[in-house]
C-alpha positions in Angstrom: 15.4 -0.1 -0.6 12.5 2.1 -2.5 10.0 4.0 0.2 6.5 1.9 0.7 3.9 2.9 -2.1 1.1 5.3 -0.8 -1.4 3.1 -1.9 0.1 0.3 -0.1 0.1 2.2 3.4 -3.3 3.2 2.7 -4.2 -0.5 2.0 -3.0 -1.3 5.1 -4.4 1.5 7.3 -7.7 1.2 6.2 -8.8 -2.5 8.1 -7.4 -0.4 11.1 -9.7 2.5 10.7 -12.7 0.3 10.8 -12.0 -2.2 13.0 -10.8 0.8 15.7 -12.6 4.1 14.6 -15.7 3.3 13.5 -17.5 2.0 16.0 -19.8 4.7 16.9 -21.2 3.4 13.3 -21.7 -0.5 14.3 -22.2 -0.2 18.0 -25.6 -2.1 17.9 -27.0 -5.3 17.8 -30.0 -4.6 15.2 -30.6 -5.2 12.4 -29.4 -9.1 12.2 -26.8 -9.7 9.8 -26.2 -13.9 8.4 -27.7 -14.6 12.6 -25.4 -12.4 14.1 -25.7 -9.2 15.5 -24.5 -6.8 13.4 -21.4 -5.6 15.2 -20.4 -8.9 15.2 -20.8 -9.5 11.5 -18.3 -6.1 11.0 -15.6 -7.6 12.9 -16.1 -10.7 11.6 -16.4 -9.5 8.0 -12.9 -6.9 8.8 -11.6 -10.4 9.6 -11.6 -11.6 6.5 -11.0 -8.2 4.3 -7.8 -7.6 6.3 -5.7 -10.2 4.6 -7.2 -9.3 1.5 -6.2 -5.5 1.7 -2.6 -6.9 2.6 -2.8 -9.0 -0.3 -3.2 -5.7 -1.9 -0.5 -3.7 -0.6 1.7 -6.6 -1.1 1.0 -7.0 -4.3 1.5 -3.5 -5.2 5.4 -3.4 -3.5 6.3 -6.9 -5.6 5.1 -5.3 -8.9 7.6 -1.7 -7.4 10.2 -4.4 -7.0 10.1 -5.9 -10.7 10.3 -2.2 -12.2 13.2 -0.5 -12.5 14.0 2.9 -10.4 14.0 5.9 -12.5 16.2 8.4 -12.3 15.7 11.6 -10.5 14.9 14.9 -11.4 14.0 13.5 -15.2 17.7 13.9 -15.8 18.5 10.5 -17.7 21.8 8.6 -16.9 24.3 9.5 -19.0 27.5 6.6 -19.7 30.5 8.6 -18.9 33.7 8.7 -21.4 36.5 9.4 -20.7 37.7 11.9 -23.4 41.7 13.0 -23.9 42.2 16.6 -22.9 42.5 18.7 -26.4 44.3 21.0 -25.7 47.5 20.2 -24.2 50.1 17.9 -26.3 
């Protein structure tokens, strides 16, 4: 099982930074926003970008799935033979 992307964490935390740390920003009720005050249009509008940023981050781990691990350390796998030992007979 590969380790979650970066991106895809960050796509994740970031509908829980503004819905939890940024209300000292939105914590007012003008200007109107669409007839609502306007903290109520940010939740409501984090409502609807949440699933969307999960779409992301899930989208990112399926295309990691389809692409094959590399190997570490740029050292390429090598097919091992089994040679005879030359030197004895």
């Amino acid at each position: 099982m590969k380790r979650p992307a970066l991106t895809s964490i960050l796509l994740g935390f970031i509908p829980f930074v503004a819905g939890c740390f940024s209300v000292s920003l939105w914590d007012r009720i003008h200007p109107i926003i669409l007839g609502l005050p306007f903290n109520f249009f940010w939740l409501i509008s984090w409502m609807i970008l949440t699933p969307v940023c999960l779409w992301g981050a899930y989208r990112i781990e399926t295309r990691r799935e389809l692409v094959p691990e590399r190997p570490q350390m740029g050292i390429p796998d090598a097919p091992v033979r089994d040679e005879p030992e030359s030197g004895a007979a």
